[in-house]
N, C-alpha and C positions, 0 to 999 in steps of 0.2 A: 519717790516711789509711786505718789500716786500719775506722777505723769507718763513715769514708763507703763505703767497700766493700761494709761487712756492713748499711748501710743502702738501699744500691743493689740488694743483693742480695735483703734484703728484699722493698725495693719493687717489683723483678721478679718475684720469687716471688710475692706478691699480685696482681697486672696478669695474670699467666703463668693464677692459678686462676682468676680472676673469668672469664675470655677461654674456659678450656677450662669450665668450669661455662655459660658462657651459648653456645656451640658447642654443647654436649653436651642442652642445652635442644631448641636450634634442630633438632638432628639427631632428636629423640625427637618432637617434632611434626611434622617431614616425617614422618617413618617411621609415626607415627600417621595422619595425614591418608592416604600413599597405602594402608595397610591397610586405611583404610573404603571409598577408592577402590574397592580390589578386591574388598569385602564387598560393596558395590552391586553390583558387576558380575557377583558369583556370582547374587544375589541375585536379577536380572533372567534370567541361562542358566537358572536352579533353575525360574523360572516358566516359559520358554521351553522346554526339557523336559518339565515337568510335562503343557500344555499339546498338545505334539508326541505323549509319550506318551498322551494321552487319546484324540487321535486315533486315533490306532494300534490301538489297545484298540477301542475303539467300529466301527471298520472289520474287525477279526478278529472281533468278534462278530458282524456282518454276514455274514462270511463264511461262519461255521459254521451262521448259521440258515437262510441260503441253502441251504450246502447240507446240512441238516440235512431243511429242504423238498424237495430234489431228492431225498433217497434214501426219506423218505415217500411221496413220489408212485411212484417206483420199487417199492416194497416192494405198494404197492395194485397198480400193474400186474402183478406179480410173483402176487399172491394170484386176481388176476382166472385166471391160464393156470397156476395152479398146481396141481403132481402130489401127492396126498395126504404123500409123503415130505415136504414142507418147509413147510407150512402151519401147524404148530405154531414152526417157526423165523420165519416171516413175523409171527406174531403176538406172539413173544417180540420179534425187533426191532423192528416196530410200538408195543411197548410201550416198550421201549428209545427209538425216536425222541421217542415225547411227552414222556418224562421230561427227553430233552436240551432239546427246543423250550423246554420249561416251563422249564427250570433256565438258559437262554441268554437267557430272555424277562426274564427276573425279575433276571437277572445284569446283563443289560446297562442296567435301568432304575438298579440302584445305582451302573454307570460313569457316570451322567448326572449322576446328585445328586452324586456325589464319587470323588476318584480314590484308594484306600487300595494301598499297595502291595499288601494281600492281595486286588485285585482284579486284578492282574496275574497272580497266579499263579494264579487262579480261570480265568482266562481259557485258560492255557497247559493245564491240566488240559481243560478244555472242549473246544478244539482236538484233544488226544490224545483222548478219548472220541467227538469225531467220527469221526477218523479209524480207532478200535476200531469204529465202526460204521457206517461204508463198507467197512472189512473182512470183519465178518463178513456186510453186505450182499452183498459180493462173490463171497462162497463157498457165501451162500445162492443166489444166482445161477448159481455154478457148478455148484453141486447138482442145479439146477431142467434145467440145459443137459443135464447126465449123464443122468438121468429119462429126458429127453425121447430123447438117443439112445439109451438103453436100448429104449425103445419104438420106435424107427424099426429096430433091430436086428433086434425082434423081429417087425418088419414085413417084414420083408428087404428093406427102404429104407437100403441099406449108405451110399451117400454121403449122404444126409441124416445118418445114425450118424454118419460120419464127421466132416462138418460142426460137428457139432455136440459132439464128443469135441475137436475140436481149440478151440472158442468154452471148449467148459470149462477146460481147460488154460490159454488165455489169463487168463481168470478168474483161475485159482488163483494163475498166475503175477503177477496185479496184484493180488491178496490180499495175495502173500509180503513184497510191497515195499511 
């Protein structure tokens, strides 16, 4: 008796491994299958990102050379009615602008060919150097406004002075921010 026991016992204990051995199979191939599931599915967001983000890039460079054009043309109006005081600033920005135009022209041709993440942060530098120079557009403006009531003061054309002390002040104030 006791041996048919311990050959019962056995036999369980064999039936028990084979069973948890071919489960523990079973369980390692699902677990493999929906891992690749989920590799594909990064695999297609990664593209969809990539893709979104190129967008994005290529539209903010747009923007910057937009208005990178808008403050060139500004900076010429600006030189056409300009008081000797800032004509040397108009030409340093003006020079300032080509460099951005050139460096956004040329930037945005390699977002075309390819998206490197260090064209991302190319970009955001570019952004913040626009924005350094709509500033100091701003203040060359601002400048150009003081001048001008400097001269209307010393016309005794007091609210045109005034006028035009308070245009500068705005200025400055959209400089600051």
């Amino acid at each position: 008796m006791e041996a048919l026991a311990i050959v019962i016992s056995i036999f369980s204990l064999i039936i028990g491994s084979i069973a948890y051995i071919r489960i523990g199979r079973l369980d390692i191939c699902a677990v493999e299958r929906a891992l690749n599931e989920k590799i594909d599915e990064l695999r297609t967001l990664i593209h969809r990102t990539e893709d979104c983000l190129a967008v994005i890039v290529r539209a903010s460079y747009q923007r910057s050379i937009r208005a990178i054009d808008e403050m060139a043309s500004l900076a010429r109006e600006l030189s056409e009615a300009a008081v000797e005081e800032i004509r040397e600033d108009l030409r340093a920005i003006s020079g300032m602008l080509d460099t951005l135009s050139a460096r956004a022209a040329r930037e945005i041709k390699e977002v075309k060919a390819g998206m490197p993440a260090a064209t991302v942060e190319a970009e955001e530098e570019l952004s913040r150097a626009v924005e350094d120079a709509m500033a100091c557009l701003t203040v060359i403006e601002a400048r150009h406004q003081l001048a001008l009531a400097r001269l209307a003061a010393a016309s005794n054309d007091l609210a045109d002075a005034e006028s035009r002390v308070e245009a500068t002040m705005s200025s400055f104030k959209t400089a600051a921010s």
